[in-house]
N, C-alpha and C positions, 0 to 999 in steps of 0.2 A: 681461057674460057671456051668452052668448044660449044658449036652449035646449038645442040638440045640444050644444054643449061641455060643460051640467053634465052631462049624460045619459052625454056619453061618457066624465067622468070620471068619474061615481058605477059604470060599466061594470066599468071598470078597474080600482080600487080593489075589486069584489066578483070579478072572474075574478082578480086576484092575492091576494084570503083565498082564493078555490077551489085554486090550487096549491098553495098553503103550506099548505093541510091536506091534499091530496092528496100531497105530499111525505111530509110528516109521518105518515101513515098507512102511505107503503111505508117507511118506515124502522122504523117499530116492524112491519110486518109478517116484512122482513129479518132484525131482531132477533129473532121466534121461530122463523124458518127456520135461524137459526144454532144453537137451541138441540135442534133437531131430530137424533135420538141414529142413528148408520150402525150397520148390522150388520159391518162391516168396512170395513182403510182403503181396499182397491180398491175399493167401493161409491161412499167420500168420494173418492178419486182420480179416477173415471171421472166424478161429479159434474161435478167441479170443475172437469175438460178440456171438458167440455160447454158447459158457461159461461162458459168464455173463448173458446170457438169464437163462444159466438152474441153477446157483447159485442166483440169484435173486430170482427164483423162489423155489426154496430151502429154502431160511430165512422165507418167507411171508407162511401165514398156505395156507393149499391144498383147492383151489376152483376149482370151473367145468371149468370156465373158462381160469384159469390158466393155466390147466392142459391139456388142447385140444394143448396150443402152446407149450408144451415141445415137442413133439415127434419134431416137425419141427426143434428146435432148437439142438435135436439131430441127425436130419436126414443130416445136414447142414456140420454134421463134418466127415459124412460117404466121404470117396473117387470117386469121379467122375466117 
């Protein structure tokens, strides 16, 4: 085994604990976002269209066009 290969496996092995905690951390972060109380359900409905705008847009590759409607979709969930 010569150098660079243990190097690049000891690499690898510590940037895959970095995701799996970095995982792990937005999921209990999601968890207390769910626990997080709305003043009404059009509050939670307007959320929630929000977040499917900008996770939609997330799957699908980045176009010009696409990309003009996120901010709105993000501006949506800013506070009144």
């Amino acid at each position: 085994m010569t150098p660079m290969t243990l190097w690049m496996q000891s690499s690898l092995f510590w940037v895959r604990l970095f995701k799996q905690q970095q995982d792990a951390y937005l999921r209990m972060l999601g968890q207390f976002a769910e626990k997080i109380p709305h003043e009404s359900a059009a509050d939670l409905s307007r959320e929630a269209e929000a977040m499917k705008d900008i996770a939609s847009t997330a799957k699908k590759p980045a176009s010009k066009a696409k990309s003009a409607s996120t901010p709105k979709a993000v501006a949506e969930l800013e506070p009144a």
